[in-house]
mmCIF file of the N, C-alpha and C atoms, coordinates in Angstrom:
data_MODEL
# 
_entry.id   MODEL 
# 
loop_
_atom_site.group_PDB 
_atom_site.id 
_atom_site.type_symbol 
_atom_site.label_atom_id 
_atom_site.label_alt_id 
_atom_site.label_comp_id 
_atom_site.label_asym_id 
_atom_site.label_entity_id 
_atom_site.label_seq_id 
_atom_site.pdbx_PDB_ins_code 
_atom_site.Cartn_x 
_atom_site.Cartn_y 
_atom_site.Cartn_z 
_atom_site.occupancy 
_atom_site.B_iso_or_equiv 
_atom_site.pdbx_formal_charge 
_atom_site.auth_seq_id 
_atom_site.auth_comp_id 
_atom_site.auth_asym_id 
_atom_site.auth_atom_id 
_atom_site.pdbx_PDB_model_num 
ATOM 1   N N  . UNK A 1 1  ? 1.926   -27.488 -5.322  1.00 0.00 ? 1  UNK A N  1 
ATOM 2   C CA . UNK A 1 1  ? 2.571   -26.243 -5.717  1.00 0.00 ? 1  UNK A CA 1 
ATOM 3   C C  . UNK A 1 1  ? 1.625   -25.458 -6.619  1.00 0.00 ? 1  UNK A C  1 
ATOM 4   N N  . UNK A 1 2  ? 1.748   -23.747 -6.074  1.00 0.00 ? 2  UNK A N  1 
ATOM 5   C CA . UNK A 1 2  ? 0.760   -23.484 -7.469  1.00 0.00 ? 2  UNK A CA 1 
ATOM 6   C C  . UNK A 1 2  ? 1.034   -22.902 -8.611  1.00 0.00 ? 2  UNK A C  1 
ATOM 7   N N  . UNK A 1 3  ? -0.016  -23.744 -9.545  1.00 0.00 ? 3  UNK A N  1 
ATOM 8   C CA . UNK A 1 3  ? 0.058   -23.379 -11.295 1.00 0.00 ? 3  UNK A CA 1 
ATOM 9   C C  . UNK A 1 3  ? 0.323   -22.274 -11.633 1.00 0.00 ? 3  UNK A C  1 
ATOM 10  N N  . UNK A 1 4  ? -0.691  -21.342 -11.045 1.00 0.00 ? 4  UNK A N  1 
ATOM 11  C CA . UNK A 1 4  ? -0.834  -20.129 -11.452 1.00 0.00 ? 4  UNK A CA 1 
ATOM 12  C C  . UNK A 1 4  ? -1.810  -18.911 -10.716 1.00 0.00 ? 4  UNK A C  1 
ATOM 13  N N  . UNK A 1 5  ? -2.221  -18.085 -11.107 1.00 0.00 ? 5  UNK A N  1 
ATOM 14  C CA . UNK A 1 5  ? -2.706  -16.933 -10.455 1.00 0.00 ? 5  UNK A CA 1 
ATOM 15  C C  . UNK A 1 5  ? -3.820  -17.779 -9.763  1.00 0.00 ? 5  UNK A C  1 
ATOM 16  N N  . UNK A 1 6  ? -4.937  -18.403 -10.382 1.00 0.00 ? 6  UNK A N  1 
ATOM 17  C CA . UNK A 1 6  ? -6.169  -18.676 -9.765  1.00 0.00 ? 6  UNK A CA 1 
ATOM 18  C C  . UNK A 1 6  ? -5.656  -19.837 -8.639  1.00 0.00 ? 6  UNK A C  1 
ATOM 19  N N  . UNK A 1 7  ? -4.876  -20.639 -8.824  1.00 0.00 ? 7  UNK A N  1 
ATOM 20  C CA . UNK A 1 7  ? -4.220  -21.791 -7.463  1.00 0.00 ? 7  UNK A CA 1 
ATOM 21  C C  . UNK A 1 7  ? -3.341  -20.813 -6.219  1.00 0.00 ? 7  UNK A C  1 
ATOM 22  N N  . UNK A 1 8  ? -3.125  -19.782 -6.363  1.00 0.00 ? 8  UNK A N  1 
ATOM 23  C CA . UNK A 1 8  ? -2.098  -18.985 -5.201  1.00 0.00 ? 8  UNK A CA 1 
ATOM 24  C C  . UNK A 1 8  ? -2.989  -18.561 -4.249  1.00 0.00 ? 8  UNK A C  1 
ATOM 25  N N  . UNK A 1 9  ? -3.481  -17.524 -4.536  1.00 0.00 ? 9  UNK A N  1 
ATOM 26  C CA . UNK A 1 9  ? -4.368  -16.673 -3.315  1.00 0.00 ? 9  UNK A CA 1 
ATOM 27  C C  . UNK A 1 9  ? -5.703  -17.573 -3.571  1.00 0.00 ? 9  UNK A C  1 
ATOM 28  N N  . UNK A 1 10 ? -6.171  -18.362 -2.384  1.00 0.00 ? 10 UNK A N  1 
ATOM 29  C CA . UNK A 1 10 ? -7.924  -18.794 -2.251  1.00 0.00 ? 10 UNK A CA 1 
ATOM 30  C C  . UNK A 1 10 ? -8.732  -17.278 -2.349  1.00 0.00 ? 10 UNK A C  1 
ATOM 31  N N  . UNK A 1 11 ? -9.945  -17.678 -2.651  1.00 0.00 ? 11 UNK A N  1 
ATOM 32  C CA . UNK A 1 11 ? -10.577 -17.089 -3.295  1.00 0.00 ? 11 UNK A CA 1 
ATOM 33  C C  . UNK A 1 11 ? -11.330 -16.718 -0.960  1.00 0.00 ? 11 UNK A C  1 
ATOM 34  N N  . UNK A 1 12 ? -12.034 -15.529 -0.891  1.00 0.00 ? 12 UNK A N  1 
ATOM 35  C CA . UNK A 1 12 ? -12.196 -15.511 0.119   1.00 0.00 ? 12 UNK A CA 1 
ATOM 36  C C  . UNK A 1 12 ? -13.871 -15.526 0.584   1.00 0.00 ? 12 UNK A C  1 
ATOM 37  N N  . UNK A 1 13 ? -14.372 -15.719 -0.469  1.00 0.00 ? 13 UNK A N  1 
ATOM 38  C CA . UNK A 1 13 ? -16.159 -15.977 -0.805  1.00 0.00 ? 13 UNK A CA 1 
ATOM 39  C C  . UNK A 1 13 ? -16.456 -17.018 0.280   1.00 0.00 ? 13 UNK A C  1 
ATOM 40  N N  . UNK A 1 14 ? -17.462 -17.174 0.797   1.00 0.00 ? 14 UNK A N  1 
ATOM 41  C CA . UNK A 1 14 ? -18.147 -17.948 1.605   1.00 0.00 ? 14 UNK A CA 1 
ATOM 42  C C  . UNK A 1 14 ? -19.279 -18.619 1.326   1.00 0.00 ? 14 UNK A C  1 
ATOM 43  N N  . UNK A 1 15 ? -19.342 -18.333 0.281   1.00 0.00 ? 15 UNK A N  1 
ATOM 44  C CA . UNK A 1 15 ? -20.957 -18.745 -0.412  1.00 0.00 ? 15 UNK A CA 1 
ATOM 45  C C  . UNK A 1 15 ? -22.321 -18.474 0.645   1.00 0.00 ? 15 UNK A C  1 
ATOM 46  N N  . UNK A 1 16 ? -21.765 -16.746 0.711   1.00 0.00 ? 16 UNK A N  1 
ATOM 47  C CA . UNK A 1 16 ? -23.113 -16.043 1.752   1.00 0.00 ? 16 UNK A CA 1 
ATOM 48  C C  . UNK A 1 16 ? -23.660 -15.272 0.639   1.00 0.00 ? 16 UNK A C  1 
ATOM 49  N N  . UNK A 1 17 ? -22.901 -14.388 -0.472  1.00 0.00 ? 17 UNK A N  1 
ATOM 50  C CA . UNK A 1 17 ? -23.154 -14.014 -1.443  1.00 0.00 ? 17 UNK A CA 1 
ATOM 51  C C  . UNK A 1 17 ? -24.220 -13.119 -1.735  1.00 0.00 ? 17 UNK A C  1 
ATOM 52  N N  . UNK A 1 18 ? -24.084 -12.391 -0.537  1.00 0.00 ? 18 UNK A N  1 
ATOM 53  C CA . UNK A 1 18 ? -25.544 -11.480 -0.174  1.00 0.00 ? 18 UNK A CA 1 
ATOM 54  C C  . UNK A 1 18 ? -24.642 -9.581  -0.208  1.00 0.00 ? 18 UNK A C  1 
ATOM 55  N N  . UNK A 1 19 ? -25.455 -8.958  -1.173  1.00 0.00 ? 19 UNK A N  1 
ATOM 56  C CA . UNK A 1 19 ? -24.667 -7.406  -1.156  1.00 0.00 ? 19 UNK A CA 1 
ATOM 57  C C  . UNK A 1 19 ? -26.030 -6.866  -0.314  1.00 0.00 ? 19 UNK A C  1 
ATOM 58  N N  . UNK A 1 20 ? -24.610 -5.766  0.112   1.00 0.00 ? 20 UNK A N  1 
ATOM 59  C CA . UNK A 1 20 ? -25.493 -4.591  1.006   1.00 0.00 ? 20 UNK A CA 1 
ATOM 60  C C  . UNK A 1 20 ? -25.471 -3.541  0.190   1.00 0.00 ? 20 UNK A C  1 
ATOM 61  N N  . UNK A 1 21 ? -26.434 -2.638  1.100   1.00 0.00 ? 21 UNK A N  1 
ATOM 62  C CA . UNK A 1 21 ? -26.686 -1.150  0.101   1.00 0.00 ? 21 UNK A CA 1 
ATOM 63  C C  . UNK A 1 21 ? -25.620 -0.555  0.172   1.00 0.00 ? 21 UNK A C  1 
ATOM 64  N N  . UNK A 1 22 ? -24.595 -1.162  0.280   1.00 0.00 ? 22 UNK A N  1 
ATOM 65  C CA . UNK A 1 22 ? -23.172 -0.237  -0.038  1.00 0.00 ? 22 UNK A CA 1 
ATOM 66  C C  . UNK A 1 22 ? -22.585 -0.695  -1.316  1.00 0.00 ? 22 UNK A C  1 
ATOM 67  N N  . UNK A 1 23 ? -23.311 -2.176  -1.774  1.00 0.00 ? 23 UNK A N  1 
ATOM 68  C CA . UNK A 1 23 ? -22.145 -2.773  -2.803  1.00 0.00 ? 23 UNK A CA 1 
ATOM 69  C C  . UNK A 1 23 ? -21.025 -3.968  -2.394  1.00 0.00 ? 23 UNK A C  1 
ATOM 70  N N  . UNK A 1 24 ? -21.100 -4.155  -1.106  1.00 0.00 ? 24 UNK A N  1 
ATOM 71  C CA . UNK A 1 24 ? -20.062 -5.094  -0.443  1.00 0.00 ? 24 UNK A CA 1 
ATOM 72  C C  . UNK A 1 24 ? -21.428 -6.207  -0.159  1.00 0.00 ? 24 UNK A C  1 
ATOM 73  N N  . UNK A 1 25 ? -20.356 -7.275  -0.351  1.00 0.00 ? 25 UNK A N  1 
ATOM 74  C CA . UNK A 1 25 ? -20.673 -8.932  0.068   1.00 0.00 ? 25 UNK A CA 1 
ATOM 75  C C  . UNK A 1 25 ? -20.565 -8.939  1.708   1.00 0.00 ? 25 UNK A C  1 
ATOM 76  N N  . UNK A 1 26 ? -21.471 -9.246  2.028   1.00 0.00 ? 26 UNK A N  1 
ATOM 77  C CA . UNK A 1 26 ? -22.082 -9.218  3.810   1.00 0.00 ? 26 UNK A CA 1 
ATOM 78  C C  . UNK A 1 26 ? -20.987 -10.953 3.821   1.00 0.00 ? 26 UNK A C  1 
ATOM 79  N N  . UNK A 1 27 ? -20.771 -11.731 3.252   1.00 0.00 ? 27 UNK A N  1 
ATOM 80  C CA . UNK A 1 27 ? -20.297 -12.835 3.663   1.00 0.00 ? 27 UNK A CA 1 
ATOM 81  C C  . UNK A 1 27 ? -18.525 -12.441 3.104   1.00 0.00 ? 27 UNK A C  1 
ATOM 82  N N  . UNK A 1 28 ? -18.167 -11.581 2.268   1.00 0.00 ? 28 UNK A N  1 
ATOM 83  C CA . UNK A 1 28 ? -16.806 -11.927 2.096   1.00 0.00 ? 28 UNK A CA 1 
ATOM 84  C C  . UNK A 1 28 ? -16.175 -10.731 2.260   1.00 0.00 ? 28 UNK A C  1 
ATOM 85  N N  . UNK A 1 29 ? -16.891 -9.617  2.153   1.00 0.00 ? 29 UNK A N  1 
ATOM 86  C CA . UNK A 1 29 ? -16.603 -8.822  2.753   1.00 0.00 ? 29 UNK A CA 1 
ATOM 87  C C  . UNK A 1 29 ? -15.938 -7.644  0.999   1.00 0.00 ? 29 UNK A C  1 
ATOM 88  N N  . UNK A 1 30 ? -15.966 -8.396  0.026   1.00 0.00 ? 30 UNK A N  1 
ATOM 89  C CA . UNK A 1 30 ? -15.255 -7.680  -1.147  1.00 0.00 ? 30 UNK A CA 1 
ATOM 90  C C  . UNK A 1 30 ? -16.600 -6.965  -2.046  1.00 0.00 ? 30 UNK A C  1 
ATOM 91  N N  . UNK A 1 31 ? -15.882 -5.933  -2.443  1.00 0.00 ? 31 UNK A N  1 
ATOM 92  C CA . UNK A 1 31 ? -17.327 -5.043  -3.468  1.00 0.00 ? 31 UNK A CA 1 
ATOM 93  C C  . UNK A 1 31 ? -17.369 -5.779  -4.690  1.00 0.00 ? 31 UNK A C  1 
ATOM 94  N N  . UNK A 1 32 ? -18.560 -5.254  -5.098  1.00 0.00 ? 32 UNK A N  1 
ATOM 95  C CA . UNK A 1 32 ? -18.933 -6.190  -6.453  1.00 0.00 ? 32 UNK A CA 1 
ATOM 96  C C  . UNK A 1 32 ? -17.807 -5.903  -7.534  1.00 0.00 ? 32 UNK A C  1 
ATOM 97  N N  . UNK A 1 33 ? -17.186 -4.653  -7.463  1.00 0.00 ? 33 UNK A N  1 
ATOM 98  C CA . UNK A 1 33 ? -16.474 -4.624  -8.421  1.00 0.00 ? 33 UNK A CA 1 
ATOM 99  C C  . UNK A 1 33 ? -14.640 -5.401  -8.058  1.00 0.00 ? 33 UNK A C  1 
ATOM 100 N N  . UNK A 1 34 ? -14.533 -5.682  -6.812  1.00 0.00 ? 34 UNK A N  1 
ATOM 101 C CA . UNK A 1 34 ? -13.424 -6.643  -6.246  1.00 0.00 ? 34 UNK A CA 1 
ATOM 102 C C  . UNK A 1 34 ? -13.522 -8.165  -6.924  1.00 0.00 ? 34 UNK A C  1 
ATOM 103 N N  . UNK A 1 35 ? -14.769 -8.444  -6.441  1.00 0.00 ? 35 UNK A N  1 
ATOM 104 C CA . UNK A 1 35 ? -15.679 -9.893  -7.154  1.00 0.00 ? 35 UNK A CA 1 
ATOM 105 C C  . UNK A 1 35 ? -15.133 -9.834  -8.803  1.00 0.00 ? 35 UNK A C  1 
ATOM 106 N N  . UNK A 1 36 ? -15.976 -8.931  -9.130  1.00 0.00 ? 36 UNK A N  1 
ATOM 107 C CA . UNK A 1 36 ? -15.344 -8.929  -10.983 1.00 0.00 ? 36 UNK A CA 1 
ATOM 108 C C  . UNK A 1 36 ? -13.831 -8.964  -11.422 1.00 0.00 ? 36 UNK A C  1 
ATOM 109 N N  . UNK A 1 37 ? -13.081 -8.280  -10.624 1.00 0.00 ? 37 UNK A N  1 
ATOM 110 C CA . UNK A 1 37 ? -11.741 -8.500  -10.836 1.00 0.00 ? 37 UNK A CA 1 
ATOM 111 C C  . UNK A 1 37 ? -11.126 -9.688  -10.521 1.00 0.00 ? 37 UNK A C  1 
ATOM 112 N N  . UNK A 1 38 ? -11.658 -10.291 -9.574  1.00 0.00 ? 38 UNK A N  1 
ATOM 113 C CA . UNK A 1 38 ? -10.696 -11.334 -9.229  1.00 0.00 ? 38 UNK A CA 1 
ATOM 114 C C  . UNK A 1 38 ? -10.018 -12.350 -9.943  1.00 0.00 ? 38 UNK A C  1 
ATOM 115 N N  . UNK A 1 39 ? -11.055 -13.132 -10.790 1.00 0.00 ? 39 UNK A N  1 
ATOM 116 C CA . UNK A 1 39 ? -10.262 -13.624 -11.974 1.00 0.00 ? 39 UNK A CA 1 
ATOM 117 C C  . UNK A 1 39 ? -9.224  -13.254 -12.709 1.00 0.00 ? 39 UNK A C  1 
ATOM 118 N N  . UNK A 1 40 ? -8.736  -12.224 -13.100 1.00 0.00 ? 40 UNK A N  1 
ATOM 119 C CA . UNK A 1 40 ? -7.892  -11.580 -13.427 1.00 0.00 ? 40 UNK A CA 1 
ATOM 120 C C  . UNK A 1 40 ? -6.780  -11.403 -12.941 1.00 0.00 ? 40 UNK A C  1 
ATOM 121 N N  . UNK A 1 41 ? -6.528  -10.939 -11.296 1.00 0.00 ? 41 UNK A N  1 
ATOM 122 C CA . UNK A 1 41 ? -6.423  -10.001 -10.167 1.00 0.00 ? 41 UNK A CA 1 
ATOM 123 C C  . UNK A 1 41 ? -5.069  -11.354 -10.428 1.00 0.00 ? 41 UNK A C  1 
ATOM 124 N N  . UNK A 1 42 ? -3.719  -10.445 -10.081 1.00 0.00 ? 42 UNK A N  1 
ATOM 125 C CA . UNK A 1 42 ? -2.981  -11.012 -10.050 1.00 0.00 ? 42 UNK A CA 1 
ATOM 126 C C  . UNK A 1 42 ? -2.100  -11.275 -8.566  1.00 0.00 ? 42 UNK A C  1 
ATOM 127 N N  . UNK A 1 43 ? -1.760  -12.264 -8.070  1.00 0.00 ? 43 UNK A N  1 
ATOM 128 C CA . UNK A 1 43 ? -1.087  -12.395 -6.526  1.00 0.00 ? 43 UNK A CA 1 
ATOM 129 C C  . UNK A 1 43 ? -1.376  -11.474 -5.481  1.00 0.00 ? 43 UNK A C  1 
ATOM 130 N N  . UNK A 1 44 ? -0.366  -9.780  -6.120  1.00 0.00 ? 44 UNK A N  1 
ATOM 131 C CA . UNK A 1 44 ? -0.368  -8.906  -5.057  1.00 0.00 ? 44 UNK A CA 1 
ATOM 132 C C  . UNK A 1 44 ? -2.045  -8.382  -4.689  1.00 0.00 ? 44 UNK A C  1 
ATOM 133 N N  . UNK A 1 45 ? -2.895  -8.117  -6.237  1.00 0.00 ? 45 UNK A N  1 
ATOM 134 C CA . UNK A 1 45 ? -4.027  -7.744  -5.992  1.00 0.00 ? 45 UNK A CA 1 
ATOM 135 C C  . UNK A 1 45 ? -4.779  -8.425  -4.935  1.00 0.00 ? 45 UNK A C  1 
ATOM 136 N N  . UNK A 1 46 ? -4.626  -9.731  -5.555  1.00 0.00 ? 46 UNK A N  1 
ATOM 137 C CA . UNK A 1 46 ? -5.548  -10.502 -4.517  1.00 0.00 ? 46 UNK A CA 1 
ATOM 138 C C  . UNK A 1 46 ? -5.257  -10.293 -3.000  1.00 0.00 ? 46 UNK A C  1 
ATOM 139 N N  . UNK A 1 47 ? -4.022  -10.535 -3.158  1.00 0.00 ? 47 UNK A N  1 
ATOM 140 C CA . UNK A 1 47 ? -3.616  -9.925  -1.739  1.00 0.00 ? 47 UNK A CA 1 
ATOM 141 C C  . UNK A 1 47 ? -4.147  -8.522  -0.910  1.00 0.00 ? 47 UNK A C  1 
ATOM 142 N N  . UNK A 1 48 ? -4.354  -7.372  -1.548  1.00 0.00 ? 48 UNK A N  1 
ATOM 143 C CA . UNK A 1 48 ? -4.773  -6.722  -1.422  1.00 0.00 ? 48 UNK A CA 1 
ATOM 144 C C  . UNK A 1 48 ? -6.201  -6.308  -1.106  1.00 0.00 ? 48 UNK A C  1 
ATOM 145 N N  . UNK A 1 49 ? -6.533  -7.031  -2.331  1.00 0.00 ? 49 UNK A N  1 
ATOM 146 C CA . UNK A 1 49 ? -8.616  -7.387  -2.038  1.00 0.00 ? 49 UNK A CA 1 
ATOM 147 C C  . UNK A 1 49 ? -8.650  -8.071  -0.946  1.00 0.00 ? 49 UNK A C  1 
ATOM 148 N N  . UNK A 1 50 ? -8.572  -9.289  -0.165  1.00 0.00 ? 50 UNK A N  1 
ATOM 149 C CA . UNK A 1 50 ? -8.255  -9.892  0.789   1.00 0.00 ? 50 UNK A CA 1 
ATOM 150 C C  . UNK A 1 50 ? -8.397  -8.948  1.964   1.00 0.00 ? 50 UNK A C  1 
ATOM 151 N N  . UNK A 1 51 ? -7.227  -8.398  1.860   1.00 0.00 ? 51 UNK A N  1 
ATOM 152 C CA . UNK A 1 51 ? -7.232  -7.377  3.300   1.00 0.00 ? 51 UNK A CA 1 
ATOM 153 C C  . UNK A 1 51 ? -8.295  -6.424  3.428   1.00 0.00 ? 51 UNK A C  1 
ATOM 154 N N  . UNK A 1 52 ? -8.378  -5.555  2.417   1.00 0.00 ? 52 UNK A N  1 
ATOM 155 C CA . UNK A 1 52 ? -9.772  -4.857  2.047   1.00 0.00 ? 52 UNK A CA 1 
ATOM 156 C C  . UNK A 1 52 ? -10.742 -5.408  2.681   1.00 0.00 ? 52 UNK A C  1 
ATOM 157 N N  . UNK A 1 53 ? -11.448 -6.724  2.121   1.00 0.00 ? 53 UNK A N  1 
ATOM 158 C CA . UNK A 1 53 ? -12.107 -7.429  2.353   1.00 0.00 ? 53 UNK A CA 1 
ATOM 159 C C  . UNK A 1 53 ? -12.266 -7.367  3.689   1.00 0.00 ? 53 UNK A C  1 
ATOM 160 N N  . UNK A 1 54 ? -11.351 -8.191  4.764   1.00 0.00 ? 54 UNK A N  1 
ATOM 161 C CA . UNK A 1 54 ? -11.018 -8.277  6.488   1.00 0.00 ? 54 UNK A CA 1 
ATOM 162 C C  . UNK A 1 54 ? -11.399 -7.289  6.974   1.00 0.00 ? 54 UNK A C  1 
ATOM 163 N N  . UNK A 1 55 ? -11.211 -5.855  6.518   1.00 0.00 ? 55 UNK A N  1 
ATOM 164 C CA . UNK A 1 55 ? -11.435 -4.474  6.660   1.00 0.00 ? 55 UNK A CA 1 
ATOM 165 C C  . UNK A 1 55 ? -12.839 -4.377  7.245   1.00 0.00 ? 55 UNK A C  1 
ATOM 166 N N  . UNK A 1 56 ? -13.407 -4.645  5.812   1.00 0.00 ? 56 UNK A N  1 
ATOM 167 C CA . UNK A 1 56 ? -15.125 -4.548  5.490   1.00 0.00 ? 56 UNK A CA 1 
ATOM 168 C C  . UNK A 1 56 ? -16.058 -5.579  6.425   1.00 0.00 ? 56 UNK A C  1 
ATOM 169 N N  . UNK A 1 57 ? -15.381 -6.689  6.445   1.00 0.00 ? 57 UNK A N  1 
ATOM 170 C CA . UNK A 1 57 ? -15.696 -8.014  7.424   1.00 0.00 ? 57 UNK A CA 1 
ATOM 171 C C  . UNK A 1 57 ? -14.909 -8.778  8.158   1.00 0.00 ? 57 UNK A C  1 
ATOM 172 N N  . UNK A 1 58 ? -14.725 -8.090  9.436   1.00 0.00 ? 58 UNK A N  1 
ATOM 173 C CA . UNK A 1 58 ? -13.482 -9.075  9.770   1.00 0.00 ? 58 UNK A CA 1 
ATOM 174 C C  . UNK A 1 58 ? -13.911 -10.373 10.242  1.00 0.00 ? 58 UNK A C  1 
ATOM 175 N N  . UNK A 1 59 ? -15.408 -10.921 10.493  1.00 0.00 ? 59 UNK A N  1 
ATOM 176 C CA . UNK A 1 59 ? -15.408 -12.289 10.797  1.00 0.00 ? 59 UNK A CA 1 
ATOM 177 C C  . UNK A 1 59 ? -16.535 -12.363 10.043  1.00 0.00 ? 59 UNK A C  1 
ATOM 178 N N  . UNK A 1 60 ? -16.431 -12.593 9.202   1.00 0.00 ? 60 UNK A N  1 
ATOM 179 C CA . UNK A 1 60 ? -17.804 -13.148 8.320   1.00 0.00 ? 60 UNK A CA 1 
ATOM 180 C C  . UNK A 1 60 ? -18.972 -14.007 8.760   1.00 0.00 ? 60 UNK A C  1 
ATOM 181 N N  . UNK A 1 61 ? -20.517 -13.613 7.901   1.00 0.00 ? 61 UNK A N  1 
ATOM 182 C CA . UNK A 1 61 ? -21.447 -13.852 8.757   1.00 0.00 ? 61 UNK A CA 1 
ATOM 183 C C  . UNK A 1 61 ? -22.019 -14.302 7.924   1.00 0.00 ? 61 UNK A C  1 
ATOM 184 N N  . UNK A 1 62 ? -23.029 -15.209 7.968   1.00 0.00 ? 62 UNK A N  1 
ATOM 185 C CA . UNK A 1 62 ? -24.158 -15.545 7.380   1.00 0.00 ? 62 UNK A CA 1 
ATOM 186 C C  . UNK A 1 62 ? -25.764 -14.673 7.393   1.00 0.00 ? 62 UNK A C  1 
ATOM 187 N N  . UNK A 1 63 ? -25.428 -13.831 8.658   1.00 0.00 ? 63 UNK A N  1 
ATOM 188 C CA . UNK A 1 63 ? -26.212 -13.662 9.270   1.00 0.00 ? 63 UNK A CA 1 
ATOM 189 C C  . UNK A 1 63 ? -26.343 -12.109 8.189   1.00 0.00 ? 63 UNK A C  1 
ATOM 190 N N  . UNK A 1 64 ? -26.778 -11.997 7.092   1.00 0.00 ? 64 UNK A N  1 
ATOM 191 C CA . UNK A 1 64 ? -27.461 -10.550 6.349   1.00 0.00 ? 64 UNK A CA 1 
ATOM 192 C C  . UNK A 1 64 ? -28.460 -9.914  6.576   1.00 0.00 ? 64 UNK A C  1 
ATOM 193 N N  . UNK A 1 65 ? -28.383 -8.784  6.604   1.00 0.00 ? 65 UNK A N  1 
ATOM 194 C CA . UNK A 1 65 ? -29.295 -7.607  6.933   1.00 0.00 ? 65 UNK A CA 1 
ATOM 195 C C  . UNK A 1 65 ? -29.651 -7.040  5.948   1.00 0.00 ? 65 UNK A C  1 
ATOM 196 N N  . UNK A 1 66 ? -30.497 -7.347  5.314   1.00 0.00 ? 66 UNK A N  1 
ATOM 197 C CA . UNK A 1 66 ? -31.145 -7.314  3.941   1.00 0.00 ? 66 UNK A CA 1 
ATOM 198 C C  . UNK A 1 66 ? -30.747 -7.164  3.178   1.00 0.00 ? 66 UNK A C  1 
ATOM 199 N N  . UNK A 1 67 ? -29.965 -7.706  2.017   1.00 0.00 ? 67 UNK A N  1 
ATOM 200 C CA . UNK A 1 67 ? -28.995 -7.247  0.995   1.00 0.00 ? 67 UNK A CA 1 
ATOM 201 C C  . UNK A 1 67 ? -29.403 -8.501  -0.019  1.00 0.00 ? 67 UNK A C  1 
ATOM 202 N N  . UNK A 1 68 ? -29.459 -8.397  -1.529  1.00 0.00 ? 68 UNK A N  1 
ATOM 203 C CA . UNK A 1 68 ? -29.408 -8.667  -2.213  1.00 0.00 ? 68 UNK A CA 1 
ATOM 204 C C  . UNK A 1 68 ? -28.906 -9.879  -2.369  1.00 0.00 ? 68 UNK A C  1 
ATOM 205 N N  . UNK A 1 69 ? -29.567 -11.039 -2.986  1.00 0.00 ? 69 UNK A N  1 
ATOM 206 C CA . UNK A 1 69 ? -29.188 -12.341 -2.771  1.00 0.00 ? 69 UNK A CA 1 
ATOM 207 C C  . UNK A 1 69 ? -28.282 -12.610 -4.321  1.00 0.00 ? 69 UNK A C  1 
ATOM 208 N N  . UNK A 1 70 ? -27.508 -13.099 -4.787  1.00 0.00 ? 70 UNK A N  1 
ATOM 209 C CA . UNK A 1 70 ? -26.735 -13.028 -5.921  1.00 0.00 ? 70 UNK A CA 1 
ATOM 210 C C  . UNK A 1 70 ? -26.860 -14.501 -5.885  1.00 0.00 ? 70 UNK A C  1 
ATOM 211 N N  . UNK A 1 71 ? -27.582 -14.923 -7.344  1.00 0.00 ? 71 UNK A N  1 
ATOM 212 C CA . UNK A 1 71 ? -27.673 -16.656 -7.233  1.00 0.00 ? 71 UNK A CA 1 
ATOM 213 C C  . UNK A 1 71 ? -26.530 -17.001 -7.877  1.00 0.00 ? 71 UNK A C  1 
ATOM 214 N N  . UNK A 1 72 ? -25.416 -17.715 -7.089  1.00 0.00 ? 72 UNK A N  1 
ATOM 215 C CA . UNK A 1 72 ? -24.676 -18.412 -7.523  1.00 0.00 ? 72 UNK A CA 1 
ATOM 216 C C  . UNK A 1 72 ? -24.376 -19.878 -8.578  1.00 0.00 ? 72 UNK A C  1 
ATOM 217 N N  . UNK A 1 73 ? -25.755 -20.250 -8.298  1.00 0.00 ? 73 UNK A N  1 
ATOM 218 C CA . UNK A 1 73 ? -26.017 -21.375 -9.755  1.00 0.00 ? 73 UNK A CA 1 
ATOM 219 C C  . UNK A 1 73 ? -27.368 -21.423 -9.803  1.00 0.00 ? 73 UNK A C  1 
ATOM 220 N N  . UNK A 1 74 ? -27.049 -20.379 -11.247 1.00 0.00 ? 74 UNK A N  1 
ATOM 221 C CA . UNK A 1 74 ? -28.426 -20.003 -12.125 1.00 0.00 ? 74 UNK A CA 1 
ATOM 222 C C  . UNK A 1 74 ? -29.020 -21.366 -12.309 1.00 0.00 ? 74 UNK A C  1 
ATOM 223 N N  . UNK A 1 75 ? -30.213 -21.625 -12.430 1.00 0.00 ? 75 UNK A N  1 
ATOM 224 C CA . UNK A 1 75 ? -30.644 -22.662 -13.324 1.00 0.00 ? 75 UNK A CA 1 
ATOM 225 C C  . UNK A 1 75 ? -31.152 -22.794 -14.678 1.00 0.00 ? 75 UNK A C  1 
# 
């Protein structure tokens, strides 16, 4: 059952984590500033970013066309 905001809506990242020259994640399909909210982002939002997201990418790719690599674990 879930706890709370961060256990309800999965998070929809793919760990492709690559932006295009628009600002959107080529793997999840959400803008950088969707990304920053999410922690926050309560049920409906997420819900909302989500679809957005599907919008922007409806089958997600690995496959990036030059966009900005965002290191997910700094060292």
């Amino acid at each position: 059952m879930p706890t709370g905001v961060a256990d309800s809506v999965a998070s929809p990242c793919r760990d492709v984590c690559r932006v295009d020259a628009a600002g959107v994640c080529v793997g999840c399909g959400r803008t950088l500033r969707e990304i920053e909210e999410w922690p926050r982002a309560g049920n409906e939002r997420r819900l909302q970013i989500c679809a957005a997201a599907r919008a922007r990418v409806p089958v997600p790719s690995e496959a990036a066309q030059g966009g900005e690599l965002l290191d997910r674990n700094p060292r």
